[in-house]
OpenMM code with the backbone's topology and positions (N, CA, C; nanometers):
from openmm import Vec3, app, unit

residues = "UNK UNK UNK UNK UNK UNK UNK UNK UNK UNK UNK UNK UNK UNK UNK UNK UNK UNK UNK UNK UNK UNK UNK UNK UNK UNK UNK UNK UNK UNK UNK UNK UNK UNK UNK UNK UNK UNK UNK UNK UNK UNK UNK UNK UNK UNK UNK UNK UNK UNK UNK UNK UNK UNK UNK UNK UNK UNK UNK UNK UNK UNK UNK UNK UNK UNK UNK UNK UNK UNK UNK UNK UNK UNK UNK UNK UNK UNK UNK UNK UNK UNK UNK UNK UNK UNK UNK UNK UNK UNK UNK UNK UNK UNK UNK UNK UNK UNK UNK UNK UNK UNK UNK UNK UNK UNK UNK UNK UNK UNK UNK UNK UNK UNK UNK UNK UNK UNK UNK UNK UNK UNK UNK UNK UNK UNK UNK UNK UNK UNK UNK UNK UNK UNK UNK UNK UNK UNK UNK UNK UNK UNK UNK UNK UNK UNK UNK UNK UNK UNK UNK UNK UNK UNK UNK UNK UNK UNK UNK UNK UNK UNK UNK UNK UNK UNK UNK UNK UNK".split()
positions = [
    Vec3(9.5062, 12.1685, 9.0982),
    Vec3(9.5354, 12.0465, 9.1722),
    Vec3(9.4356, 12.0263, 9.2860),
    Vec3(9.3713, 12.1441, 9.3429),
    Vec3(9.3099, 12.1296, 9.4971),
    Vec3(9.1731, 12.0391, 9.4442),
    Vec3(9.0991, 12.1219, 9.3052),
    Vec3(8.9835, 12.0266, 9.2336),
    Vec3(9.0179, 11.8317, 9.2085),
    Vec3(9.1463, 11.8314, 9.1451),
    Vec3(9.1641, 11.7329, 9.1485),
    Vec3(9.1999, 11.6134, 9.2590),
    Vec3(9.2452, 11.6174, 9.3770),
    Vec3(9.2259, 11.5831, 9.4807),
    Vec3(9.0932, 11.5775, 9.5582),
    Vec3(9.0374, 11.6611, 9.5346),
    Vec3(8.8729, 11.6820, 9.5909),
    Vec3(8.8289, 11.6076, 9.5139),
    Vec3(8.8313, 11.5795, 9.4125),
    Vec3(8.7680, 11.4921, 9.3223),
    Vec3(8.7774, 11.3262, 9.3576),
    Vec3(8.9209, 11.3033, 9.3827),
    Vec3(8.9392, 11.1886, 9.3495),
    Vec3(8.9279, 11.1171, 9.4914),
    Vec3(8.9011, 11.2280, 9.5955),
    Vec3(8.9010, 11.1543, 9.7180),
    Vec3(8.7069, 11.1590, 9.7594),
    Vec3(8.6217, 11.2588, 9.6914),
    Vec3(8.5152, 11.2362, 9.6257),
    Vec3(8.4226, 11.0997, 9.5816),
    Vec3(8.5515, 11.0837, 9.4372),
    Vec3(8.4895, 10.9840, 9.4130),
    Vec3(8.5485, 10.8599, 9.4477),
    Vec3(8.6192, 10.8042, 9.5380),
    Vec3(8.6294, 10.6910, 9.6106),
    Vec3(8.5607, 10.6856, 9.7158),
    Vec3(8.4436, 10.7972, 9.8095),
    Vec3(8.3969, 10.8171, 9.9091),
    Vec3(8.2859, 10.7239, 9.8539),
    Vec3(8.2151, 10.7944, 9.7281),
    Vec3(8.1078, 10.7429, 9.6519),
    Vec3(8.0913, 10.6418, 9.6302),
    Vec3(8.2365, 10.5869, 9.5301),
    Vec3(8.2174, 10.4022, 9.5057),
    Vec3(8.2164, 10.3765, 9.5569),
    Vec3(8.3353, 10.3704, 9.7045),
    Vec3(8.3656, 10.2419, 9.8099),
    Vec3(8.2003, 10.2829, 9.9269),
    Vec3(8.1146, 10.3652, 9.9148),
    Vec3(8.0195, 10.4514, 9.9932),
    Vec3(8.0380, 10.4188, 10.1598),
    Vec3(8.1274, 10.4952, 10.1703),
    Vec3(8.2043, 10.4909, 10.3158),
    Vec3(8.3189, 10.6078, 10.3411),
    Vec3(8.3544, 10.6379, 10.4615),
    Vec3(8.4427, 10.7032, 10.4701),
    Vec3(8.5941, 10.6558, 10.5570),
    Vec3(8.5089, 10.5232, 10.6187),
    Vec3(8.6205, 10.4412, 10.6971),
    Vec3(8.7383, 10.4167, 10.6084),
    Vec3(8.8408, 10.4211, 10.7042),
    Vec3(8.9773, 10.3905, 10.6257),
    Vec3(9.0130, 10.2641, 10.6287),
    Vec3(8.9097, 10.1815, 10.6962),
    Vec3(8.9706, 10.0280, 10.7062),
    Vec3(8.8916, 9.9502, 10.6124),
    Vec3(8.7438, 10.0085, 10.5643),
    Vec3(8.6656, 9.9616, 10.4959),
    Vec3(8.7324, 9.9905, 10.3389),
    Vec3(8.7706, 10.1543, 10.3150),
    Vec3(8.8043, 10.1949, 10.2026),
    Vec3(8.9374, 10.1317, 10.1378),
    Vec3(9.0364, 10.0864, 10.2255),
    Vec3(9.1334, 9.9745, 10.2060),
    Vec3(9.0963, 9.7899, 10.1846),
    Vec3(8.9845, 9.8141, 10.2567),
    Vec3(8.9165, 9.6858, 10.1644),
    Vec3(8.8623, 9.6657, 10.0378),
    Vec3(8.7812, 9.8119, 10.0112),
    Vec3(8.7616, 9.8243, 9.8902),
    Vec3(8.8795, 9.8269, 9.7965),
    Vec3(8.9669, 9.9296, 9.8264),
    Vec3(9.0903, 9.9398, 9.7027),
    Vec3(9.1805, 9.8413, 9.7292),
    Vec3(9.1750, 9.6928, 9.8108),
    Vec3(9.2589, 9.5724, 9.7903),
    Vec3(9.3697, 9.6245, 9.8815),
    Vec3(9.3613, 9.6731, 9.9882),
    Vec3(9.5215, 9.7084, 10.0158),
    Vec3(9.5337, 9.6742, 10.1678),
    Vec3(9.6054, 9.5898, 10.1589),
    Vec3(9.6264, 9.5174, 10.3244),
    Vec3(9.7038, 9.6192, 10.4142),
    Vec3(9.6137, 9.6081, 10.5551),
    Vec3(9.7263, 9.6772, 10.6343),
    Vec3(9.7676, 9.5820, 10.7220),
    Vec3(9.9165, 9.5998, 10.7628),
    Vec3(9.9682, 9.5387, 10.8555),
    Vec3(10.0379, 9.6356, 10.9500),
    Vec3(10.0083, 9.6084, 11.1042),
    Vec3(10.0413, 9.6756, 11.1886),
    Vec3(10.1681, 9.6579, 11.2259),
    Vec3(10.2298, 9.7338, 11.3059),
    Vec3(10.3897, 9.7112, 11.2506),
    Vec3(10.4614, 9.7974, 11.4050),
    Vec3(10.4923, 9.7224, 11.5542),
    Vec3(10.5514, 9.7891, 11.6392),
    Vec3(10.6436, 9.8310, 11.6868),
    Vec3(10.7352, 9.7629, 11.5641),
    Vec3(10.9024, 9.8617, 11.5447),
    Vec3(10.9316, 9.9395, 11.4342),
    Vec3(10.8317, 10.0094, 11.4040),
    Vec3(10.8639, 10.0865, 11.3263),
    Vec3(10.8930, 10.2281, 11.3821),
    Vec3(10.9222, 10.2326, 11.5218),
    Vec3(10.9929, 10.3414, 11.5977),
    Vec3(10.9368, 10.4458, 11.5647),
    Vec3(11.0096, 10.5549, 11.5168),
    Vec3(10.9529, 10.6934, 11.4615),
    Vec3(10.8793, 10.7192, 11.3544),
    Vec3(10.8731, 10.5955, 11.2935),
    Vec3(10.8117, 10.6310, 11.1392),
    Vec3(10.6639, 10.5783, 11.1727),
    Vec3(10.5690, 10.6680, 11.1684),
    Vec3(10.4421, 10.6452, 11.1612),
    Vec3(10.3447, 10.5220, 11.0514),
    Vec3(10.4013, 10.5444, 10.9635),
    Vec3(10.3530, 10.4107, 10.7994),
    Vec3(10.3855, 10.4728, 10.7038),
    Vec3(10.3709, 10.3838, 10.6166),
    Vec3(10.3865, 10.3471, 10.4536),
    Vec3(10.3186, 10.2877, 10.4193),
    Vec3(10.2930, 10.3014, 10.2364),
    Vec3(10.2243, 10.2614, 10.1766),
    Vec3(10.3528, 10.1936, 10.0691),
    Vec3(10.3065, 10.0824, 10.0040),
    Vec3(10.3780, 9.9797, 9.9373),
    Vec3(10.3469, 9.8970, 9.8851),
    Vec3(10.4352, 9.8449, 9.7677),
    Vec3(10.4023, 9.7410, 9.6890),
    Vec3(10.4832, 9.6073, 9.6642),
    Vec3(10.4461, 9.4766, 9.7149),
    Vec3(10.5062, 9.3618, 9.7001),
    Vec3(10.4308, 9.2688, 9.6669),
    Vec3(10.5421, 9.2405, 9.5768),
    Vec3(10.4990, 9.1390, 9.4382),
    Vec3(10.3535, 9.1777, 9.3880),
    Vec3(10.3375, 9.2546, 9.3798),
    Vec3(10.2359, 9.3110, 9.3130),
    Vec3(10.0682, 9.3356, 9.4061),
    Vec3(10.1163, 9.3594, 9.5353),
    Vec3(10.0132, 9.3295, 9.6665),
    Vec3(10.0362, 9.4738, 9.6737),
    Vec3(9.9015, 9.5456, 9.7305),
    Vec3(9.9281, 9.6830, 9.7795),
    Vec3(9.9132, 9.6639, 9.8805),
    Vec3(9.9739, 9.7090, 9.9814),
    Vec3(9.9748, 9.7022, 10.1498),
    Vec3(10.0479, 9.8847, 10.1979),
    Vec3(9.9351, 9.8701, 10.3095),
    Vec3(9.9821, 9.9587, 10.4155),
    Vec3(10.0042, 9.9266, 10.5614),
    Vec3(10.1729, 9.9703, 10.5809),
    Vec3(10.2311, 9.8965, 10.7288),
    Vec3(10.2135, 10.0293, 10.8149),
    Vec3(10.1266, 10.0296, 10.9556),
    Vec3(10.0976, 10.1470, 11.0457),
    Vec3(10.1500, 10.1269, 11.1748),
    Vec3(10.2236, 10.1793, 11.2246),
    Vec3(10.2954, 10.1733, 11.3382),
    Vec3(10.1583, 10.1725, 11.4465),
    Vec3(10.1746, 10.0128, 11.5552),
    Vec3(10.0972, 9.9751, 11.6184),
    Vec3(10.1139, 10.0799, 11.7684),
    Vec3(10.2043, 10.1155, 11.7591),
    Vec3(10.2222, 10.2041, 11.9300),
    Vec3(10.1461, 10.3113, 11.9137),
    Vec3(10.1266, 10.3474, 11.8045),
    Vec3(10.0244, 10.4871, 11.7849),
    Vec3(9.8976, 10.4570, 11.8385),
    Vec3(9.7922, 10.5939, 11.8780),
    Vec3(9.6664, 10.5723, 11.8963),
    Vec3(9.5951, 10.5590, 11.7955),
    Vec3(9.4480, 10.5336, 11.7983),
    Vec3(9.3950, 10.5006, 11.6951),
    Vec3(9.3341, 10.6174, 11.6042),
    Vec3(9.3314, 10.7059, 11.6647),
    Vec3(9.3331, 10.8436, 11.5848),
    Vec3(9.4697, 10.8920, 11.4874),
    Vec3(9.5592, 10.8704, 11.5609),
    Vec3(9.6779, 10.8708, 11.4502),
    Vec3(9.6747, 10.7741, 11.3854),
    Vec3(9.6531, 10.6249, 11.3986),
    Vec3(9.6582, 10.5163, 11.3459),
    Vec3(9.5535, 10.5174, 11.1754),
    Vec3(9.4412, 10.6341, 11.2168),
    Vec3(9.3524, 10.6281, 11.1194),
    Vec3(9.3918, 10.7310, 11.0289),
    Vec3(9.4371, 10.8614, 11.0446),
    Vec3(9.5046, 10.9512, 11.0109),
    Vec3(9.6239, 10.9015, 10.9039),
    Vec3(9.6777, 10.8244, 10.9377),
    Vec3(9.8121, 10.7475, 10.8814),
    Vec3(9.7750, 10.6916, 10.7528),
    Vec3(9.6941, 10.6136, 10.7725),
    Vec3(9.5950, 10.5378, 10.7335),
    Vec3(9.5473, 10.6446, 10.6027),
    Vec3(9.4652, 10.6748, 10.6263),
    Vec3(9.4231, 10.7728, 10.5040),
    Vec3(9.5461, 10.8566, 10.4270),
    Vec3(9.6290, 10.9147, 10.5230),
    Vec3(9.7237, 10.9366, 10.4555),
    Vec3(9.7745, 10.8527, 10.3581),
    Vec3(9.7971, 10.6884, 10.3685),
    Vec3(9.8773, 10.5905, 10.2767),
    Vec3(9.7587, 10.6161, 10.1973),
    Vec3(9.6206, 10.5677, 10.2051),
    Vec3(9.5555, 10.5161, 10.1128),
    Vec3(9.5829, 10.6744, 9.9688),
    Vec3(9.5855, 10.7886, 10.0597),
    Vec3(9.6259, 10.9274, 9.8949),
    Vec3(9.7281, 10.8400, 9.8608),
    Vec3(9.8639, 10.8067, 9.9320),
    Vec3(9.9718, 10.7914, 9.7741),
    Vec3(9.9240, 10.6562, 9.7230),
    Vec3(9.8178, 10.6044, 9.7871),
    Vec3(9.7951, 10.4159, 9.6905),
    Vec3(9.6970, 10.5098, 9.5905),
    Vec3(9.6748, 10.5935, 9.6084),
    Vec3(9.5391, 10.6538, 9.5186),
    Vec3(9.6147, 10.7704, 9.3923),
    Vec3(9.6945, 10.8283, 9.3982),
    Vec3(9.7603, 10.9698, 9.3960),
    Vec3(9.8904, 10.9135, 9.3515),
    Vec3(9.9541, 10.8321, 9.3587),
    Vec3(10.1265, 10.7766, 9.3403),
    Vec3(10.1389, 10.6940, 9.3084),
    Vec3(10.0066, 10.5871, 9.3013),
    Vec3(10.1022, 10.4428, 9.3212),
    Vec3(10.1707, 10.4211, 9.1544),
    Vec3(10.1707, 10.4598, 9.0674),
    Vec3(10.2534, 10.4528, 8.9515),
    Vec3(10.3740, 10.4919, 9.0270),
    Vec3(10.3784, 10.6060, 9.0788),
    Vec3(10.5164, 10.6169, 9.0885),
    Vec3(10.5915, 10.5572, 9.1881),
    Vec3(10.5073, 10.4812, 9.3001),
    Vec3(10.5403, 10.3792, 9.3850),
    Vec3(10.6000, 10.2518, 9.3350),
    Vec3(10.5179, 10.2214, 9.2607),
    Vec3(10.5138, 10.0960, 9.2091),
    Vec3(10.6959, 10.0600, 9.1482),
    Vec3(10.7604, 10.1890, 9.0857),
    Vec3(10.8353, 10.2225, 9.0070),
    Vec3(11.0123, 10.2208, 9.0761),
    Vec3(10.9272, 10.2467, 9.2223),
    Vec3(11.0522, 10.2464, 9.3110),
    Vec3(11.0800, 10.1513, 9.3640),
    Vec3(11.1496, 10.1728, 9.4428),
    Vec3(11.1745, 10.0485, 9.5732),
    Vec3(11.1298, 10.1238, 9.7059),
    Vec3(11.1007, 10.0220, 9.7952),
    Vec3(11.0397, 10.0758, 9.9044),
    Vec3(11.1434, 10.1789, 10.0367),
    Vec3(11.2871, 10.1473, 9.9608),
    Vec3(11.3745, 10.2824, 10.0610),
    Vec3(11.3689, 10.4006, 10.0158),
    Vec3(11.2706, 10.4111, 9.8831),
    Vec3(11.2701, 10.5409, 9.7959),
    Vec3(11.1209, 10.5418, 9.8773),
    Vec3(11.0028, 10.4936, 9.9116),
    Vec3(10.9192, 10.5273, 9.9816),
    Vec3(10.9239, 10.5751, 10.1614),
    Vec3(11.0486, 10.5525, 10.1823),
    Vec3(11.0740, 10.6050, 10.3010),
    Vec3(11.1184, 10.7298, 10.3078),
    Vec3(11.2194, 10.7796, 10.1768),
    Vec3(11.2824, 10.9272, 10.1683),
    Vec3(11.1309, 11.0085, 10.1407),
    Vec3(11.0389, 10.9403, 10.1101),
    Vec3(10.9120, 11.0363, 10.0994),
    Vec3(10.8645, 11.0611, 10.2418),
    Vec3(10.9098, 11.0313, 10.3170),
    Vec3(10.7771, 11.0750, 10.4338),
    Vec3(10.8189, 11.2202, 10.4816),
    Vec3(10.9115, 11.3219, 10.3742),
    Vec3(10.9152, 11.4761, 10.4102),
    Vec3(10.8045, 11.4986, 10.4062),
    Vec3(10.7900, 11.5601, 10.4986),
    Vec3(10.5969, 11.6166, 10.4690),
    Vec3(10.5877, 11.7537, 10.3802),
    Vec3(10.7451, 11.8291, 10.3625),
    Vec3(10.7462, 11.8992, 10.2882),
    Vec3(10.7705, 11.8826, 10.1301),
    Vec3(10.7494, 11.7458, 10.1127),
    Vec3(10.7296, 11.7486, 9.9789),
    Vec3(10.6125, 11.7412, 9.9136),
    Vec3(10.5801, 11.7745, 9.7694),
    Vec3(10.4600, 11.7675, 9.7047),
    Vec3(10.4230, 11.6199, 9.7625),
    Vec3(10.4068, 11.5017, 9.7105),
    Vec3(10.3447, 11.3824, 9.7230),
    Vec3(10.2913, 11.4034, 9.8357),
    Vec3(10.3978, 11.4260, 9.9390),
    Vec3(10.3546, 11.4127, 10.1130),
    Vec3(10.2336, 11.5288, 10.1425),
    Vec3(10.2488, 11.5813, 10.0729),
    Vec3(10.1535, 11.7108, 10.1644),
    Vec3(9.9517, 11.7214, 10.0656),
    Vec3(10.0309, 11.6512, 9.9006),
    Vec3(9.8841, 11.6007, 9.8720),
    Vec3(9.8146, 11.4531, 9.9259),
    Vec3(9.9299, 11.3662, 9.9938),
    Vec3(9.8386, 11.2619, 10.0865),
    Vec3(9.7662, 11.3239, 10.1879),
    Vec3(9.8149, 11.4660, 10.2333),
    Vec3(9.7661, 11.4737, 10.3727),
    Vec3(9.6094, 11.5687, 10.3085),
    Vec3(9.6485, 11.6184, 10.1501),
    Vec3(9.5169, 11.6870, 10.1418),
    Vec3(9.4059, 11.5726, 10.0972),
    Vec3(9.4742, 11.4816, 10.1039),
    Vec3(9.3465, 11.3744, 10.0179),
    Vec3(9.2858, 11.2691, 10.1292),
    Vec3(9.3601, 11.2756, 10.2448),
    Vec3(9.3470, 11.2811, 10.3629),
    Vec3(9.2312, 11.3333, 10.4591),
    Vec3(9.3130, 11.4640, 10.4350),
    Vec3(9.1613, 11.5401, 10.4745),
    Vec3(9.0314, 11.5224, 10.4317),
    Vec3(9.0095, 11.5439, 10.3375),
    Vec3(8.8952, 11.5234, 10.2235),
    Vec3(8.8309, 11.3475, 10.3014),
    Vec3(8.9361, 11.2426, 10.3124),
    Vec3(8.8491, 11.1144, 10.3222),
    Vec3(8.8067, 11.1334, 10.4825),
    Vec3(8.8743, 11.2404, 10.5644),
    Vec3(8.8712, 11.2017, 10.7327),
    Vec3(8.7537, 11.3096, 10.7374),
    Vec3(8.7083, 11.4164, 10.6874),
    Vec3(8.6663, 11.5264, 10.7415),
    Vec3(8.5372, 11.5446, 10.5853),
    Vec3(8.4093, 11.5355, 10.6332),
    Vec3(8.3188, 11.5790, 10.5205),
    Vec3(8.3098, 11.7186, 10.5092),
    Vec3(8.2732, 11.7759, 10.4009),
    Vec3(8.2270, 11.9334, 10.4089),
    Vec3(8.1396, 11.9733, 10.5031),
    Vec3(8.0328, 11.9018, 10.5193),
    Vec3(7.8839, 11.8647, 10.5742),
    Vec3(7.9937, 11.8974, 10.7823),
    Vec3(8.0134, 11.7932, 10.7827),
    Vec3(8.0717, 11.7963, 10.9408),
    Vec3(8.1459, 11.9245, 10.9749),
    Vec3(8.1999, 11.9723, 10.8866),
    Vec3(8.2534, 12.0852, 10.9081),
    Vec3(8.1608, 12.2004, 10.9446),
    Vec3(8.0830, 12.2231, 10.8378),
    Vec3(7.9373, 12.3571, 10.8612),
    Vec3(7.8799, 12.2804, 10.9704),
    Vec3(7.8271, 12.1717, 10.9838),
    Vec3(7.7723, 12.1426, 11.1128),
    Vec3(7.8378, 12.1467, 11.2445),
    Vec3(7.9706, 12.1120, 11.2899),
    Vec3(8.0251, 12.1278, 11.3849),
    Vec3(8.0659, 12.2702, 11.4324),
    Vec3(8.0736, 12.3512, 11.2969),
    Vec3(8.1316, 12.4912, 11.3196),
    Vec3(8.0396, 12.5954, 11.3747),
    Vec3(7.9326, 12.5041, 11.3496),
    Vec3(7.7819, 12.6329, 11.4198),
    Vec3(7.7776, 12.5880, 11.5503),
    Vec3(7.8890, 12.5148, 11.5919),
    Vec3(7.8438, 12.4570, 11.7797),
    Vec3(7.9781, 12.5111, 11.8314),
    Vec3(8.1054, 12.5096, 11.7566),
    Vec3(8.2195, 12.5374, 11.8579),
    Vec3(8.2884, 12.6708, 11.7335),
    Vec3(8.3391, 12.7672, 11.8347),
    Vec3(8.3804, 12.8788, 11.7745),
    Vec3(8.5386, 12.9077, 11.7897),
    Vec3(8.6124, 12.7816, 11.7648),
    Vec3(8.7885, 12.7491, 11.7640),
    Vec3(8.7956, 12.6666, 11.7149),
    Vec3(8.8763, 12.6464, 11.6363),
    Vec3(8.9189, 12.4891, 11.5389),
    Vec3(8.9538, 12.3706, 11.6559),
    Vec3(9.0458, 12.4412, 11.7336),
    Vec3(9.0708, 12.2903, 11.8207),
    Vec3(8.9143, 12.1985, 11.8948),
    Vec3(8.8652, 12.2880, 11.9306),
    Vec3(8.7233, 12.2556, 11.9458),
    Vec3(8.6523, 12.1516, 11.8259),
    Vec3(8.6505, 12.2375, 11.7305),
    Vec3(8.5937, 12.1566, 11.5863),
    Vec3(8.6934, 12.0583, 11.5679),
    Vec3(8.8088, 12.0012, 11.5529),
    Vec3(8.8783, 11.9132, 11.5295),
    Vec3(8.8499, 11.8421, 11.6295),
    Vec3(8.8673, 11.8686, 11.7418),
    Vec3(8.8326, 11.7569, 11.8918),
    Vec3(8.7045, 11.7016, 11.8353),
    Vec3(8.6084, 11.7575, 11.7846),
    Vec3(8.4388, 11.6988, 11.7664),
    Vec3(8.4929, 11.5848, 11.6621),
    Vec3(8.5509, 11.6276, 11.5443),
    Vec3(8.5302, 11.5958, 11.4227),
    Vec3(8.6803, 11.4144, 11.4235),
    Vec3(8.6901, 11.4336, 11.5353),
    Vec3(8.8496, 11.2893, 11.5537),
    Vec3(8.9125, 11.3192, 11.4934),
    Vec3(8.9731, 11.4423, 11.4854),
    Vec3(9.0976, 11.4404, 11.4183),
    Vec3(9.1911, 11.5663, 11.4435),
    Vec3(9.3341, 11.5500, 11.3787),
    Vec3(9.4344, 11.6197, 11.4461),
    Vec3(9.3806, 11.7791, 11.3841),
    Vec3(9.4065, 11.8687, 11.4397),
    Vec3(9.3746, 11.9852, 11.4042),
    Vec3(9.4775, 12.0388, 11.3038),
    Vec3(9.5534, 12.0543, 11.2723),
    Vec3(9.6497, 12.0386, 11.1619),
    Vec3(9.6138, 11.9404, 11.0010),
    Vec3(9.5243, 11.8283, 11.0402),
    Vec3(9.4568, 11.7634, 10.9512),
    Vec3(9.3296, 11.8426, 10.9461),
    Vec3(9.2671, 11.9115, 11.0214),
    Vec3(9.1490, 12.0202, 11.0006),
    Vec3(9.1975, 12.1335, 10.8955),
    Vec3(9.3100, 12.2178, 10.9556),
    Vec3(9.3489, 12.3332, 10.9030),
    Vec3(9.3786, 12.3251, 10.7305),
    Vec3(9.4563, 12.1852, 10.6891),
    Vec3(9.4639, 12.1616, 10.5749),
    Vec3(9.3439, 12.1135, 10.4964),
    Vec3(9.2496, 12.1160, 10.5653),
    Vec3(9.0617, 12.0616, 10.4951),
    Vec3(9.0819, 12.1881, 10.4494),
    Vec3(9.0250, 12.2774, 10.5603),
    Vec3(8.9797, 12.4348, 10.5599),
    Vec3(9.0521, 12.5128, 10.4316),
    Vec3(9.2218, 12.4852, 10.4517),
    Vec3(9.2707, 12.5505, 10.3610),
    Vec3(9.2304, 12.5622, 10.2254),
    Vec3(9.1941, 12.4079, 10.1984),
    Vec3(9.2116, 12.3598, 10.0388),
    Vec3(9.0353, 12.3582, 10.0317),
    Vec3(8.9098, 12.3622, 10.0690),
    Vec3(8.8254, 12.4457, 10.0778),
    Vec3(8.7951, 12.5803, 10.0316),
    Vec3(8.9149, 12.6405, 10.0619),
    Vec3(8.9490, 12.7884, 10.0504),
    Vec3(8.9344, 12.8299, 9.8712),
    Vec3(9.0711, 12.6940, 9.8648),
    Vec3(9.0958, 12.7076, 9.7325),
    Vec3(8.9970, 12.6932, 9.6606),
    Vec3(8.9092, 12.6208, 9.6665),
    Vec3(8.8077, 12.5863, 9.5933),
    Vec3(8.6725, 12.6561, 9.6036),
    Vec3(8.6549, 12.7691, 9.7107),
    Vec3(8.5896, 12.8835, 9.6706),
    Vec3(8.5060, 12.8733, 9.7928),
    Vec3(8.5426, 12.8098, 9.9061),
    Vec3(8.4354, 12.8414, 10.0089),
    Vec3(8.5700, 12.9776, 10.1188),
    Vec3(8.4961, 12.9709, 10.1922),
    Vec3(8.5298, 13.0924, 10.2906),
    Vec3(8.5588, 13.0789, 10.4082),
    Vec3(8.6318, 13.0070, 10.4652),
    Vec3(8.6685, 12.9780, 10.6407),
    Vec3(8.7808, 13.0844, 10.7086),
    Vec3(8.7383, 13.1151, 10.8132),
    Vec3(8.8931, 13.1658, 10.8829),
    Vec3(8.9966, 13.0551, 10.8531),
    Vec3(9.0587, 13.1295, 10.7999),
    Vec3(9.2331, 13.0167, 10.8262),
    Vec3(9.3076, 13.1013, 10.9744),
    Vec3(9.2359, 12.9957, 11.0828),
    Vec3(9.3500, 13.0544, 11.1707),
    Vec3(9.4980, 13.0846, 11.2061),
    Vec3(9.5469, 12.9427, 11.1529),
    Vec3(9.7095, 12.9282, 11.1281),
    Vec3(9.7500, 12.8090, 11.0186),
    Vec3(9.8692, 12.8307, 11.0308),
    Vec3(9.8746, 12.7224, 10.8623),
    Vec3(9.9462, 12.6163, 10.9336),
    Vec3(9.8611, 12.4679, 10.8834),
    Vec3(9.9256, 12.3431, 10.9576),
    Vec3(10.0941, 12.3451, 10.9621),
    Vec3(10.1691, 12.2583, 11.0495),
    Vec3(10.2846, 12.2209, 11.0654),
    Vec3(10.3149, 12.1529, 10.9723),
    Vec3(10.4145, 12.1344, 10.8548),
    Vec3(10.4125, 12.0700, 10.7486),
    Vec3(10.4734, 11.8792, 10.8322),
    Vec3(10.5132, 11.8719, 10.9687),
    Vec3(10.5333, 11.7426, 11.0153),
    Vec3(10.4732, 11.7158, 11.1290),
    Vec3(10.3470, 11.7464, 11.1195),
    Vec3(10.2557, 11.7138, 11.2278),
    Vec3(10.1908, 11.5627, 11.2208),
    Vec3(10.2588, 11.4614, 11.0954),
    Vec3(10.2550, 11.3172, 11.0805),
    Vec3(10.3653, 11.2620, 11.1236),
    Vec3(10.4562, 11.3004, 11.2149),
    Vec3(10.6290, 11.2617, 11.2000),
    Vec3(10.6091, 11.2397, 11.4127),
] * unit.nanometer
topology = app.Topology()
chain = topology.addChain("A")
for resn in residues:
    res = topology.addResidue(resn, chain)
    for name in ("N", "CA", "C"):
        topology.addAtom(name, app.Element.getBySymbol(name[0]), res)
């Protein structure tokens, strides 16, 4: 599975040739709408009348906001059959981060927020992940799950600690 996620967040880097999450949602057709009562729930990804849209809670910063963001675009990339299939209160019981779906958005996630390249380059300047995540804009918990699934796939990083499975919540 870790190849296949690397892959597929790979090759949407390639076609859409970008890594922005606002550009890469232009490419794959999928509207976001910002959304400032959505209280605790960070976003969703969804389908109406046949529109793909992602709604991102506007009180967030824009680092979480982008984070979120990539997160929806894995299940529009990774799920949306099985999105499509539900109704959107069955896309809300998904935001366990301990479930499969939830935790391969956050690896497909990683992959679109964090290059391999930025990683070896940032890591020869700061010698702590929070350091390297501070360089790289993003949550360090969204680092740790790069690194991890890296791992899997045959490179070699310290795994300092293993992300919080609701460090999106």
């Amino acid at each position: 599975m870790a190849n296949y996620i690397y892959n597929e967040a790979k090759d949407l880097i390639n076609s859409a040739k970008t890594r922005d999450v606002y550009e890469l949602c232009d490419y794959l057709d999928i509207h976001i709408y910002k959304n400032s009562n959505l209280k605790k729930l960070l976003g969703f990804y969804t389908i109406v009348n046949g529109r793909k849209a992602i709604v991102v809670n506007s009180n967030k910063d824009d680092l979480t906001q982008r984070q979120v963001i990539a997160h929806e675009i894995g299940h529009a990339v990774l799920h949306n059959d099985y999105i499509e299939n539900y109704s959107m209160i069955k896309e809300f019981e998904l935001m366990d981060m301990r479930t499969k779906p939830e935790y391969e958005a956050n690896v497909f996630a990683s992959h679109i927020l964090i290059s391999d390249k930025d990683i070896e380059d940032v890591s020869m300047e700061y010698d702590d992940y929070q350091s390297i995540a501070s360089a790289l804009g993003v949550n360090i918990n969204m680092l740790m799950i790069k690194i991890l699934e890296l791992n899997k796939l045959g490179k070699n990083y310290n795994e300092m600690f293993i992300p919080k499975g609701d460090f999106l919540k």
